[in-house]
C-alpha positions in Angstrom: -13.2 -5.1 -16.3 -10.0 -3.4 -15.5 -6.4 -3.2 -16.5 -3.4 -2.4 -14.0 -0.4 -1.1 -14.5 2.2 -1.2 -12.0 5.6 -0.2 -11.9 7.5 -1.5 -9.7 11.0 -1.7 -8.5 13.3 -4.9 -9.7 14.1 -5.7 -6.2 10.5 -5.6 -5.0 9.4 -7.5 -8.1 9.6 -10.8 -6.8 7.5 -10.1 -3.8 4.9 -8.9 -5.9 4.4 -11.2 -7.9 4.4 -14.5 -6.1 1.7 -12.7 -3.9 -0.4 -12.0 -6.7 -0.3 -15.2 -8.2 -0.9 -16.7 -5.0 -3.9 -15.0 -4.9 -4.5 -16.3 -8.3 -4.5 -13.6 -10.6 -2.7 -13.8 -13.7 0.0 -11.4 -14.1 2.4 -9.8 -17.5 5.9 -8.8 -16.7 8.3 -6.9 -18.3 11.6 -4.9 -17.9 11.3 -1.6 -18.3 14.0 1.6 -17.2 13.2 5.5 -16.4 12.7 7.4 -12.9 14.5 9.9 -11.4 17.3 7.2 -10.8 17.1 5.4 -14.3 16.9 2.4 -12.4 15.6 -1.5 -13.9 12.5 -1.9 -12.9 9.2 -4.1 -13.6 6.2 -3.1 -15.5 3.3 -5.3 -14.6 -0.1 -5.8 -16.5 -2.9 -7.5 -14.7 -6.7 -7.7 -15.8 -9.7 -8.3 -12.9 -12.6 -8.2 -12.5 -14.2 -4.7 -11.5 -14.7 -6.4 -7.5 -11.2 -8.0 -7.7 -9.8 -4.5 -8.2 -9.3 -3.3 -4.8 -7.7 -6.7 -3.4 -5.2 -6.7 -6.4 -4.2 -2.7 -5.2 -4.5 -3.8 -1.9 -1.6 -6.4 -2.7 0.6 -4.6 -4.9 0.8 -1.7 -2.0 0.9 -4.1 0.8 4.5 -6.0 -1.3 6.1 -2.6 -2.0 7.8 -0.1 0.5 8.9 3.1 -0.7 12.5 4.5 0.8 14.6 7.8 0.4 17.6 7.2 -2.1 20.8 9.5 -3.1 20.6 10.2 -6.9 23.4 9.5 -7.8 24.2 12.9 -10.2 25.1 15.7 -8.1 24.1 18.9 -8.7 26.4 21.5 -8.6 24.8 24.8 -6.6 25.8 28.0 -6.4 29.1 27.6 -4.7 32.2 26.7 -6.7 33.0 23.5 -6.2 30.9 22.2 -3.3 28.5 19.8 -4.7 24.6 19.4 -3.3 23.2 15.9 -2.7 19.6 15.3 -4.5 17.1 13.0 -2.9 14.6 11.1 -4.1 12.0 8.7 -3.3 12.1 5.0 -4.5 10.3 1.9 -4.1 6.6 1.6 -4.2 4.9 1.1 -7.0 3.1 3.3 -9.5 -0.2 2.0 -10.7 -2.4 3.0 -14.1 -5.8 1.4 -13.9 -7.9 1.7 -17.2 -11.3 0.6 -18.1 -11.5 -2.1 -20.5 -14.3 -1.9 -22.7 -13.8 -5.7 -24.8 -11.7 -8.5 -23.7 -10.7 -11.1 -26.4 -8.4 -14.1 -26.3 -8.0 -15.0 -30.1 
């Protein structure tokens, strides 16, 4: 057995998840903040089935697009004054996968 994490974007969220419980896997949700933009975003938890494991990635990457953002601090460089622009890519997801040794429901 497996456990997923994914992090995923707020805005893609949605997506996500009505595809994987279409496909009928069970799915934990909860709000979490951080990245290079400090943006909201999603962390999903999702156990499978060693087989189901590549259909469940498969889903996750085929729901989330990843884009070039502004951050929106600007960095100041080395002349006075004139402030640089920092890029950064967003959207996607990042996934965790862990072996689960014991599953319980108590």
């Amino acid at each position: 057995m497996k456990m997923v994490m994914a992090i995923v974007q707020q805005q893609e969220t949605a997506r996500v998840l009505e595809a994987l419980i279409t496909a009928g896997y069970g799915v934990t949700s909860t709000e979490s903040r951080g990245g290079m933009l400090r943006q909201t975003s999603q962390t999903l938890l999702i156990g499978v089935d060693d087989a189901q494991l590549a259909d469940v990635v498969s889903i996750i990457k085929q729901n989330c697009r990843s884009r070039v953002a502004m951050d929106s601090t600007q960095v100041q460089d080395s002349s006075p004054g004139r402030p640089t622009r920092s890029w950064t890519q967003v959207g996607g997801a990042v996934v965790f996968i862990w072996n689960v040794q014991e599953f319980m429901v108590l």
